[in-house]
KEKE-3310 file (N, C-alpha, C; in steps of 0.2 Angstrom, whole numbers, plus 5000, padded with zeros to 4 digits):
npx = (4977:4981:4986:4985:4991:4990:5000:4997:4990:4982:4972:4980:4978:4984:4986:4971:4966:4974:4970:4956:4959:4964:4956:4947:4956:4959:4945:4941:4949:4950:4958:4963:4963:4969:4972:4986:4987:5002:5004:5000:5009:5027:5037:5032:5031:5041:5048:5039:5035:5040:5035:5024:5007:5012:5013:5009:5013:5006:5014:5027:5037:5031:5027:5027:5021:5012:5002:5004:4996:4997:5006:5003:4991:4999:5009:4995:4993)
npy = (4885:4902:4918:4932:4948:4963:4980:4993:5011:5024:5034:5036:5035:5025:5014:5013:5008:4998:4987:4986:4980:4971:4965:4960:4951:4942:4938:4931:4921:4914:4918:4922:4937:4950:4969:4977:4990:5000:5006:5003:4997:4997:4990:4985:4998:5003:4992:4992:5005:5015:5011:5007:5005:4988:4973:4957:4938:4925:4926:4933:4945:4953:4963:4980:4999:4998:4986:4973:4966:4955:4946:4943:4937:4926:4921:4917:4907)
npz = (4986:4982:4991:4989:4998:4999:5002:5010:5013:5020:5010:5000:4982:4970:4981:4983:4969:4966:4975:4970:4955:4961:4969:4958:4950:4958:4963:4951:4948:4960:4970:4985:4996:5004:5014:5020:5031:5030:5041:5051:5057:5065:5059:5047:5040:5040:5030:5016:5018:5009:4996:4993:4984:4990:4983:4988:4986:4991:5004:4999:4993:4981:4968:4966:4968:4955:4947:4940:4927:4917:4925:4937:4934:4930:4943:4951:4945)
capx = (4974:4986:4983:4988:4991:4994:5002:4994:4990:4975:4973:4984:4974:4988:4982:4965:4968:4979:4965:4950:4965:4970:4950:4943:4959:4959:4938:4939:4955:4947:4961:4959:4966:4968:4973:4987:4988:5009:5006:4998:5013:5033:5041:5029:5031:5049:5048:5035:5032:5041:5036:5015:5004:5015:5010:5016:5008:5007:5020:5032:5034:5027:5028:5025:5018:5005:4997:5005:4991:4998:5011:5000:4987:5003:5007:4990:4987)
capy = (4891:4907:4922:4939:4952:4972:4984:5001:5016:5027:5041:5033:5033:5020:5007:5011:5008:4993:4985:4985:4979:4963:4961:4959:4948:4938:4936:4929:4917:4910:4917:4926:4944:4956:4974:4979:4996:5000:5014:4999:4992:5001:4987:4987:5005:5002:4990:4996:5012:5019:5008:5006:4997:4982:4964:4951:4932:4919:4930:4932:4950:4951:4970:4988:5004:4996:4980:4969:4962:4950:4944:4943:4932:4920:4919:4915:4902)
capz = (4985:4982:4993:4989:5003:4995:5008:5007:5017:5018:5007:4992:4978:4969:4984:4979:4964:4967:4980:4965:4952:4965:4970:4953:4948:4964:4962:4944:4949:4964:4975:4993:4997:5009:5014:5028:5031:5034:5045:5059:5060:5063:5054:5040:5038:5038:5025:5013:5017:5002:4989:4994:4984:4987:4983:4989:4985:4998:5010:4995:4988:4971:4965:4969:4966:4951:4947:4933:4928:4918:4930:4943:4934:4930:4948:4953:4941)
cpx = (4979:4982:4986:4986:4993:4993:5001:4991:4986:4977:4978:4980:4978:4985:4977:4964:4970:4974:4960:4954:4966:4961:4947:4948:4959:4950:4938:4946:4954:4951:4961:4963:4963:4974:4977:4990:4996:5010:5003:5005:5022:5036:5039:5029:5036:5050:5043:5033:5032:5039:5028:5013:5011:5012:5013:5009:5013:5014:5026:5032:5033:5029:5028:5022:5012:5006:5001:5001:4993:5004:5008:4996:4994:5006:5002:4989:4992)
cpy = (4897:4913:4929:4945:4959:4977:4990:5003:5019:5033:5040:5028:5027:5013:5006:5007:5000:4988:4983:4981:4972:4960:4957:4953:4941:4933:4930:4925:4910:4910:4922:4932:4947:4961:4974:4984:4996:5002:5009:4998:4996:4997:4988:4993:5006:4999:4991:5002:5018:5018:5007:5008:4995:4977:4958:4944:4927:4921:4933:4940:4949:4958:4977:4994:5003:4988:4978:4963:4951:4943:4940:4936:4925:4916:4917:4909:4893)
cpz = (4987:4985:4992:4993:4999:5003:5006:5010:5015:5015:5001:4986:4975:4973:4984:4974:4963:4969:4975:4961:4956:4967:4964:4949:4951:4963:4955:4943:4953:4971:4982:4993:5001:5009:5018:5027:5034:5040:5052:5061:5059:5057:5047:5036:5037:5033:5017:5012:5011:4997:4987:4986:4984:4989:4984:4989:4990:5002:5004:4991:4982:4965:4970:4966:4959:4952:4941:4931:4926:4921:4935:4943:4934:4936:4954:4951:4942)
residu = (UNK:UNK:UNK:UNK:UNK:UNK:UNK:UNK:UNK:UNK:UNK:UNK:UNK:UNK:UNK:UNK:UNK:UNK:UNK:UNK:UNK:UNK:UNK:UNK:UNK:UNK:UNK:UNK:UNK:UNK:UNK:UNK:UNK:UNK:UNK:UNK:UNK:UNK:UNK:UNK:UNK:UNK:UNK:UNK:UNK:UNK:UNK:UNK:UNK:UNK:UNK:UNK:UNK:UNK:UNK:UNK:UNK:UNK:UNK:UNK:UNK:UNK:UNK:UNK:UNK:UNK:UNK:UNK:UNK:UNK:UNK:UNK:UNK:UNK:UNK:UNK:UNK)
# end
């Protein structure tokens, strides 16, 4: 089972955005996901922080700043 983590910061609509976009893709694939806020973490905020939403599947970046849906299904499946 593939799992997709998207790195996104409060108050960014895009992550919102991003977050509902990887839930309803994720829900209807069968694959698991979560949220991590950049700003918890220096590194993370170092590496992401410019580029938020980023996706990355099973640890592995994936994209950034939107959703490619069809991309995303293909890496899922």
């Amino acid at each position: 089972m593939h799992h997709v983590t998207v790195m996104t910061r409060a108050g960014c609509h895009a992550c919102e955005v991003a977050e509902a976009e990887v839930a309803r893709i994720c829900g209807e694939l069968g694959a698991t996901w979560s949220a991590v806020d950049v700003d918890a973490d220096p590194e993370d905020r170092a590496e992401y922080g410019d580029r938020v939403p980023v996706l990355l599947v099973d640890g592995d970046e994936h994209g950034y700043w939107s959703v490619e849906e069809d991309r995303l299904r293909a890496a899922l499946s």
